[in-house]
N, C-alpha and C positions, 0 to 999 in steps of 0.2 A: 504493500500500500504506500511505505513511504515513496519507493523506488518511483511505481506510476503518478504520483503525487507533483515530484519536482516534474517529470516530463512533463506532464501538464502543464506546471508552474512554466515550465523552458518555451512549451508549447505557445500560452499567452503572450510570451515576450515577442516572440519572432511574428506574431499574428499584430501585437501593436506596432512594433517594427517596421512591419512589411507595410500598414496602413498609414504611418508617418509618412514613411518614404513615397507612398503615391500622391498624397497632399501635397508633398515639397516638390513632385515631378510636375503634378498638376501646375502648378501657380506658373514655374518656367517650359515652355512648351520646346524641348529641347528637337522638334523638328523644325530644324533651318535648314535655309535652302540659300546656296549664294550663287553670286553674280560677280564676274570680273570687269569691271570699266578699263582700256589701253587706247589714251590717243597720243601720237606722233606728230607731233607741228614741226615747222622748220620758221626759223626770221631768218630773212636778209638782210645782211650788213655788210657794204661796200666791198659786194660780188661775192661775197664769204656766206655759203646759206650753213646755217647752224642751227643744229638737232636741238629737240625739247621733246620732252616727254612726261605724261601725267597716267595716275593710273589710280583705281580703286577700286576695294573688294566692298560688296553689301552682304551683309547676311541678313535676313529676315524668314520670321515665322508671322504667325495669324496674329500675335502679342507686340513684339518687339522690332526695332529695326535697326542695324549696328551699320556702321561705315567706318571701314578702316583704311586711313591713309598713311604714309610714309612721308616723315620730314625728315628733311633733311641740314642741316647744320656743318656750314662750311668755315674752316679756322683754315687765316693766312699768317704764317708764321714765314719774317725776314728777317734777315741778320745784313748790319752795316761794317764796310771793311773800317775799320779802327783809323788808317792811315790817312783814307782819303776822302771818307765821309758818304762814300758812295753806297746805297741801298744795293744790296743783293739780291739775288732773283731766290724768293720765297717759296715754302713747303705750304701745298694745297692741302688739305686733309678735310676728309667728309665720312662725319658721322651721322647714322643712319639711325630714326628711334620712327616709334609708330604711335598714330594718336586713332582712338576707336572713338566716335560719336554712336551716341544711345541714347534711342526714344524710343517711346511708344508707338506702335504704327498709326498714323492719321495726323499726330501732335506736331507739330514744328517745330517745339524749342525740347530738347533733351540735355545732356550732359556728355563734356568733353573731359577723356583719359586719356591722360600724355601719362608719361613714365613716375613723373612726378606725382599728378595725382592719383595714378594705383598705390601710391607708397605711401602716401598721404593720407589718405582717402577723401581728399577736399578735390573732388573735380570741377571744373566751370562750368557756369552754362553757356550751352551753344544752340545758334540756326540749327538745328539739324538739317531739316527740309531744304532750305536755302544752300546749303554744303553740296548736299546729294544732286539736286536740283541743276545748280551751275553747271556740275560736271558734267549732266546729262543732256544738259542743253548744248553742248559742243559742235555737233553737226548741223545744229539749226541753222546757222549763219549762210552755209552752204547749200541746205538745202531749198533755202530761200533765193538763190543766185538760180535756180534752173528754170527759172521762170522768165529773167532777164537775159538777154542779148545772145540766146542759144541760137547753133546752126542747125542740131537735128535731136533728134532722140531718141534711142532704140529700144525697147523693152524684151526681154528672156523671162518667158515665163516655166517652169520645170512643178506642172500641176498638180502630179503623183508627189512631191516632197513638197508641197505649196511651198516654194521658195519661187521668188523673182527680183531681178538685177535689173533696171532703172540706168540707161547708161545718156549724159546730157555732154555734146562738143559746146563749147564755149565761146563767145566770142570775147576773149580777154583783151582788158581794157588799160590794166597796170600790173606791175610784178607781182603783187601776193595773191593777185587772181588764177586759178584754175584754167586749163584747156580742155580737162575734164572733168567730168562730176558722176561715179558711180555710188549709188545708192542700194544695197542687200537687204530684202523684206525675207520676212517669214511669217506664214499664218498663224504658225501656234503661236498663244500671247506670251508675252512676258511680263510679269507680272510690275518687274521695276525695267521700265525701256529708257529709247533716248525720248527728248523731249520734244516735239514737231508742234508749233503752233497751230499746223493745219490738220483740222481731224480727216484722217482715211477713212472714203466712204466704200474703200473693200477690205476694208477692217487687218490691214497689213502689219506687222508691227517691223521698223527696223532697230538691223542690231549692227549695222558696219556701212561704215562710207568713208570713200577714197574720193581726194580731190587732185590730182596731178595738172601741177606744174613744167612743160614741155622747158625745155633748155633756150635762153634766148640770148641771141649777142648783144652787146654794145650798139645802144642808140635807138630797140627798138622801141624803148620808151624815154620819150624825155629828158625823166626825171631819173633815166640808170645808168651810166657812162662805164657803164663796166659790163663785160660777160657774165651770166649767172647761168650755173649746169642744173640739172634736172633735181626736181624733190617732190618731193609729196605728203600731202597732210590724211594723215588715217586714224577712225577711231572704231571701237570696237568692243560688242558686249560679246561675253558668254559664260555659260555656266559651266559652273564646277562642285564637287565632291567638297567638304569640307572636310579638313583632316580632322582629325579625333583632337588632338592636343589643340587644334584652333577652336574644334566646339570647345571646349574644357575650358580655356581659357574666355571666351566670349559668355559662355554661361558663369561663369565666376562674377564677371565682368557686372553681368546682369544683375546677377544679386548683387552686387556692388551698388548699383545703379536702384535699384531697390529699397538698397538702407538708407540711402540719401535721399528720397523720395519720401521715405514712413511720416 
């Protein structure tokens, strides 16, 4: 009797146990699903076209919505020759740390976690909406151009994969304009896209647009007295797997974001 008494006893515990723990799984809904943001700009600066590059990962469930981006932090360290007073040519270094904004899904303003404020536990408040937002609206500039001073437009439609490519010749007008403009739809929705002020009335969602810049010599604008060679501006969603240690970390994260909330 005593024997089956504590099993019993043991039995209750792992029955409250087990019921805590669905309470605590309830409240964070640890099905998230992400999305990668990568766009590729170039500026031109006297004939010299120089790469740029932004990028961000969203995770979100039916509750929450995280966005994590990559700052970066650059130290120029010089040293001057003793003799003659001359600056010497300085050590670049970049250090790379990651900042997750977290809301609620629909809200705009959530809270920002830099490095500091996980250690802290004091995070800012932040735009959320307005972060994510910006980023997503990247292609729109461009895809407002295929409407002005085009020479033709080809459309590819592949109906079995409902995917279609959107292809606009350009008639460029100055250097950071395009001579082309490809735009990639897909039917199935995505749930976080880019941002189009214009709604699709065949309900297309895109997730990638390339804008190529064709190679132009000297003089054929005005205002470029230099040659500038070929580049192109690209951006681009797609989804991916969340690794284990990044759910782990984002759900931490959450409840972080939770206690600061209460």
């Amino acid at each position: 009797m005593k024997i089956a008494f504590k099993r019993g006893t043991i039995l209750s515990y792992i029955a409250v146990i087990a019921t805590l723990s669905g309470i605590i799984s309830a409240k964070v809904d640890s099905k998230f699903k992400a999305i990668h943001f990568s766009g590729a700009f170039q500026m031109v600066q006297n004939g010299k076209v120089i790469p740029m590059s932004q990028s961000l990962d969203i995770f979100y469930s039916k509750d929450f919505l995280v966005a994590k981006t990559r700052l970066s932090n650059f130290t120029s360290k010089t040293t001057m020759d003793q003799t003659t007073g001359k600056v010497l040519d300085g050590r670049l270094t970049i250090d790379s740390s990651y900042v997750y904004y977290i809301s609620i899904r629909g809200d705009k303003f959530g809270l920002a976690f830099d490095s500091l404020a996980i250690s802290t536990g004091k995070p800012v408040k932040a735009n959320v909406d307005s972060i994510v937002q910006s980023t997503l609206g990247a292609p729109a500039f461009f895809y407002k151009l295929r409407s002005k001073g085009k020479d033709s437009v080809n459309i590819d439609r592949d109906e079995i994969n409902g995917l279609m490519v959107e292809k606009y010749i350009y008639k460029r007008r100055e250097i950071q304009e395009p001579d082309s403009l490809y735009f990639y739809f897909r039917k199935q929705p995505l749930e976080v896209s880019f941002n189009l002020k214009e709604q699709r009335k065949d309900n297309m969602y895109l997730y990638k647009a390339r804008a190529i810049c064709n190679a132009t010599p000297k003089g054929r604008f005005s205002n470029v007295p230099f040659d500038v060679g070929k580049y192109e501006h690209s951006f681009e969603i797609t989804e991916f797997d969340i690794p284990e240690a990044e759910l782990t970390n984002v759900l931490d994260l959450i409840g972080k974001f939770e206690m600061v909330n209460k």
